[in-house]
N, C-alpha and C positions, 0 to 999 in steps of 0.2 A: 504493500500500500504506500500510496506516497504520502510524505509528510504535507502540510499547510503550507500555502504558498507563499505566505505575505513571512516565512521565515527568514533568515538570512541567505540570499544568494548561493553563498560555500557550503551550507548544512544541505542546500535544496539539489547543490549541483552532486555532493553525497551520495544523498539518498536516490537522485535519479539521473546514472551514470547516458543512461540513452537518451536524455533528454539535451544534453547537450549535440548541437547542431554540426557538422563540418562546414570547415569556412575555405574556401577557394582560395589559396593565399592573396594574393597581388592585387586577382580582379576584383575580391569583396569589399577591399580595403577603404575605408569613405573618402569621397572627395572633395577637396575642401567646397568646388564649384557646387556640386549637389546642396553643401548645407548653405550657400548663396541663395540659391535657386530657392529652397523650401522656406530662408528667411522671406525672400521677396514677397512671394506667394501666399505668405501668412500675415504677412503686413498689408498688400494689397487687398484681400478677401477681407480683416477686418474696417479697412476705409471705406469700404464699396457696402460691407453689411452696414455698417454703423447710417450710411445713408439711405439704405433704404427705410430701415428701421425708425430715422428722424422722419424721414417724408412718410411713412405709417402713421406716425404716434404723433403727427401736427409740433415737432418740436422742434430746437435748435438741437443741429446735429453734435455740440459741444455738451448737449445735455447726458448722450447716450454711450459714446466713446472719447473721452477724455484726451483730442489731439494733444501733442506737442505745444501744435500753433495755430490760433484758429486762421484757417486757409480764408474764410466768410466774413473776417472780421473789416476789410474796406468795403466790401458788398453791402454790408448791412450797413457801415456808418453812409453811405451816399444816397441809399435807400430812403425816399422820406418816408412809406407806408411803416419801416422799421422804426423811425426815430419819431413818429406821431404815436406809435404803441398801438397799431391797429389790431383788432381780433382778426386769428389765423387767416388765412384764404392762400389757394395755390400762388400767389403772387408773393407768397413770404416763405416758400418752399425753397429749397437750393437751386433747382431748374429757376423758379421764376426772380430770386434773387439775381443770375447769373445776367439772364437774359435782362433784364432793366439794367446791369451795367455794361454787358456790350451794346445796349442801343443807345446808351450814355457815351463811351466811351471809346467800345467800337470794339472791333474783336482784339486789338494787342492790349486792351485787357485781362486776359487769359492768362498768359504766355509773363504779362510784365507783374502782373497783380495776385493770382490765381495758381499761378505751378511752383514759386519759390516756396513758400508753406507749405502746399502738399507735397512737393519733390521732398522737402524733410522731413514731415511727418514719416511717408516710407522709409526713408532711407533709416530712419533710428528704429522701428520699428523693424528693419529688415536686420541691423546692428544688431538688436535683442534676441532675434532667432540665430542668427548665423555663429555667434556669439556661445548662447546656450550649447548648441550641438559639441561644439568646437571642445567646450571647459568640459562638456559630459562626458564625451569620447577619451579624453584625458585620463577623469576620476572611474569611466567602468570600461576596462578591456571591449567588452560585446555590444556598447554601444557607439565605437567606433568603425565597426563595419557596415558597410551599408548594404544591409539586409531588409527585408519588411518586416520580419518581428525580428525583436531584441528578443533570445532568451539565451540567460536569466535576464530576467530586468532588471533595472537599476535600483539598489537602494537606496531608501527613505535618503539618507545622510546626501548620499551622492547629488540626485537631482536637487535637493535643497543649495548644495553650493556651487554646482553648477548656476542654477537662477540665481543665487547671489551675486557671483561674479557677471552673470553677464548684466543683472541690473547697475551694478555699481559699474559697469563700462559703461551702459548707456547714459547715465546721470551724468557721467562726465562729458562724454560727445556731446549730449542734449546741451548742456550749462549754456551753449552760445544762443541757442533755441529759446531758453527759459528766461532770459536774460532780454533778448527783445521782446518776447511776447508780453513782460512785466510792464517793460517801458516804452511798448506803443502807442503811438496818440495818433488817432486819425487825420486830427487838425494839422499834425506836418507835412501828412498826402496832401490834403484838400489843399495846401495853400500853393503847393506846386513845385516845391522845396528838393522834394527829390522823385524822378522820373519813374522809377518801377521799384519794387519792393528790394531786388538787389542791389539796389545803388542805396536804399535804406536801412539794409542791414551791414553796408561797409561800414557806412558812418556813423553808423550806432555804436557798432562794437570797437570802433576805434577808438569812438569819443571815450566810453564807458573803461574801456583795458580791459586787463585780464583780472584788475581783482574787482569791476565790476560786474564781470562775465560770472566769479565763482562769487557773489555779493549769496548769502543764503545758500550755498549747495550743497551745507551739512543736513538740511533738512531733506533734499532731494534727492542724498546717497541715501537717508535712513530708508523712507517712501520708495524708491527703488530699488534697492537690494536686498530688503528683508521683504516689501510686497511681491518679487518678482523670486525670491526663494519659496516662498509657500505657496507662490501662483503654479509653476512649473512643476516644485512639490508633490500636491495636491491634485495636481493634472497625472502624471503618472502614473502615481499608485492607483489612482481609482481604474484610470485607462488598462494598465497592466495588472498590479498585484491582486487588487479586488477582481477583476475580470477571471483572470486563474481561478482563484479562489475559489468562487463562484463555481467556472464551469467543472471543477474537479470534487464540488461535495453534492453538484446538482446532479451531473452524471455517473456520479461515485456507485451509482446500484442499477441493475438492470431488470428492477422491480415490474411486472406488468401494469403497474399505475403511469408509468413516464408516456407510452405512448399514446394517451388520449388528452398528454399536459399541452396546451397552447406552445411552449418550446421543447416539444418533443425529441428525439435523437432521431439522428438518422444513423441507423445503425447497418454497415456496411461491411462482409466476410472479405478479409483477405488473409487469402489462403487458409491453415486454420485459425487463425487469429483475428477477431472480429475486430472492426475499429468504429469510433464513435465520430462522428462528426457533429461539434455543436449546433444549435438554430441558429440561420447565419444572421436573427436579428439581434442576437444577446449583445456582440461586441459594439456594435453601431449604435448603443443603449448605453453603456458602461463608457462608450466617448461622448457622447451626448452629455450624461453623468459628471465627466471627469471636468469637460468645459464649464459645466454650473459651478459646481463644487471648488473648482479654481479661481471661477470669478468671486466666488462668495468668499473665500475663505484670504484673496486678495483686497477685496475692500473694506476688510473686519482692519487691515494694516492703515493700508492708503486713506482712506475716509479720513480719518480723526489729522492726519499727519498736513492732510491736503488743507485742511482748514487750518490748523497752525502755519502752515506756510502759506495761505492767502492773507492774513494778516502780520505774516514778517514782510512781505510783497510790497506792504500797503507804503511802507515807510524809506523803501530803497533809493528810491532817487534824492532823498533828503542824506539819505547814509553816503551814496556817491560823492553827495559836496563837501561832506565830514572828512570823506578818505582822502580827499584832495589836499586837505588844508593840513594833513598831519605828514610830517616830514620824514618820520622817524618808523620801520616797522612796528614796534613794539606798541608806538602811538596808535598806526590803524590798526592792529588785533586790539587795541583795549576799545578803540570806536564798533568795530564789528559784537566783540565779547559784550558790550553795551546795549549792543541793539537786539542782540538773542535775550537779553534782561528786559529788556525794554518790551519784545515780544511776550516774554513767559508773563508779563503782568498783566499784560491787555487780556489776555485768555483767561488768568484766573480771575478778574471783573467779568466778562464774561459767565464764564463758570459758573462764580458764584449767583449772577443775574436767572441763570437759567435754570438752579438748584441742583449742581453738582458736575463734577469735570465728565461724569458716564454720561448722564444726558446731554451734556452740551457737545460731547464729542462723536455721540452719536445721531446727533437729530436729526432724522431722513433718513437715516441709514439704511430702511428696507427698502423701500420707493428707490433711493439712488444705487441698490444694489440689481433692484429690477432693471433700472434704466440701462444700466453696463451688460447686464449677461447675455442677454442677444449678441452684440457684434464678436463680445470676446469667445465666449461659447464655438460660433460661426470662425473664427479666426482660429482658432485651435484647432477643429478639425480638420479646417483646412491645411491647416499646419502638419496633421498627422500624413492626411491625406497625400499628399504633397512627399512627404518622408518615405511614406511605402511605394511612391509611383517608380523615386529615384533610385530604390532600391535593389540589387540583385535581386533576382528568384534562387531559394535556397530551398532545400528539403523542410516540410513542414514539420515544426514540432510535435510533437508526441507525449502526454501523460498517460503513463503504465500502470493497470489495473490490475488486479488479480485474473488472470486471464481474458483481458481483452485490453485495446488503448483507447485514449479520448485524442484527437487528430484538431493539432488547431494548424490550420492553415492561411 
């Protein structure tokens, strides 16, 4: 019998010596272009969900997938329907957003206004996949080749610092990201100051430097490497080690009750050894799963943290002129070390306004966790999706029964 899935790896690889797969030396070996490919792929799927899901749910698409940079943000300020506060109508949609400013503006709109935010929004989001794979492959032998399943999977430990480290590389990529999106003001477009969005992020970040690029990024390491360790996490296990789990206590008997269950076995002789093949809708269920269960268990982090850091946000260009005036490092870490004081007080007024640091730090919490699990959800699978397309074909795994197998393929 085999032991529990969700054991350690080395005890699992143990006890079930046939369950380890042969690996093709050379050809299976992952390449780094595939885990390119499946970042892209998973950043683009959740841009494209997150917009339909805003154009469903009549909302700003910043409500449901938390960009980088809101790509919508000159769209909306030129918009008067937006800035008179009209009740929805398709004209306050993203299509009809777009469209009112190329007829404003004209189509080098797009291209000037329109593709510098979203080209980064992908691009970091494609950094945070390509990133993940890269650290996992590292920390688990078998998740470095590129196979469609990993077996064994990776451990708890493993996927957690894999998403750490890759959030805490994107936190720092992003900082340039984080850094204008704080300090943009429409009124420097509108007044005609500078031509298209790239020529307003030179001179933003020049103006700014580099210690106002990382001005707050201790709060956007925390929000990114400890949310993006129990995002990926939580994604796995459920994906993988629950999924095993699962199909190896559900098919663990060949009771005559199984085949009238709604996920029945397909049960199939080879040779004298009968093999099992699970209901091929369990796994497509347990990624569905894995996607909720990640976004939730990521916004229990990011929620509270995101709101401490929209009100260290509030005061940064005030901190920019601070930094300025102080000559000495020691001077601007006592100005920064000030301004994180200066944050932690406004929050416990707060707090205390609200009656208590739980509620204030969670309020919304459900509703904003609904709002996210659609795209993220939708990007994860795609993610997975994506992972198994690039993958060699390898011999199916096998769990061994007392005279029969269960065949995950």
């Amino acid at each position: 019998m085999i032991t529990p899935l969700d054991a350690h790896p080395k005890a699992l690889q143990a006890a079930n010596p046939a369950l380890n797969q042969p690996v093709e030396d050379e050809q299976i070996l992952k390449n780094p272009k595939n885990n390119a490919a499946t970042g892209v792929s998973a950043a683009g799927i959740r841009a494209i969900s997150a917009q339909f899901v805003a154009f469903y749910f009549r909302a700003p698409v910043k409500a449901f997938f938390r960009t980088r940079v809101d790509w919508l943000a000159y769209a909306k300020a030129i918009n008067p329907r937006v800035q008179a506060k009209e009740s929805w109508s398709w004209r306050l949609s993203t299509p009809g957003l777009l469209a009112h400013a190329v007829k404003t503006y004209g189509w080098s709109f797009i291209p000037d206004q329109v593709l510098p935010p979203m080209i980064a929004n992908v691009a970091v989001g494609a950094l945070l996949y390509t990133s993940y794979l890269q650290v996992l492959g590292n920390l688990h032998e078998p998740s470095s080749h590129s196979t469609k399943r990993v077996y064994l999977p990776p451990p708890l430990n493993a996927t957690f610092a894999a998403g750490f480290a890759a959030g805490s590389i994107q936190s720092v990529v992003a900082a340039p990201l984080d850094a204008l999106q704080v300090r943009f003001r429409t009124s420097d477009m509108l007044k005609g100051q500078y031509k298209n969005m790239w020529q307003y992020g030179r001179y933003k970040l020049h103006d700014i430097g580099i210690r106002g690029v990382f001005a707050g990024w201790g709060l956007s390491f925390l929000k990114d490497s400890f949310g993006y360790g129990v995002f990926f996490a939580t994604f796995e296990y459920v994906k993988a080690q629950s999924y095993y789990a699962f199909v190896t206590r559900y098919y663990g008997s060949l009771h005559p009750y199984l085949s009238a269950h709604p996920f029945r076995h397909d049960l199939k002789g080879l040779g004298t050894r009968p093999v099992i093949k699970p209901h091929y809708a369990i796994e497509p269920t347990f990624l569905l799963l894995a996607g909720v269960a990640a976004s939730v268990t990521q916004q229990v982090i990011q929620v509270p943290l995101t709101l401490v850091q929209d009100i260290h946000y509030q005061g940064l260009e005030v901190l920019d002129k601070q930094a300025r005036m102080e000559n000495t490092r020691s001077g601007i870490m006592r100005t920064y070390i000030r301004a994180y004081e200066k944050t932690f007080k406004q929050c416990e007024v707060q707090a205390t306004r609200a009656g208590g640091w739980r509620i204030w730090l969670y309020k919304g919490f459900l509703v904003n966790t609904l709002k996210q699990v659609p795209s993220t959800s939708a990007g994860l699978i795609m993610f997975e999706l994506v992972r198994r397309k690039y993958g060699n074909q390898s011999e199916a795994a096998r769990i061994e029964k007392d005279g029969y197998d269960i065949l995950l393929s």
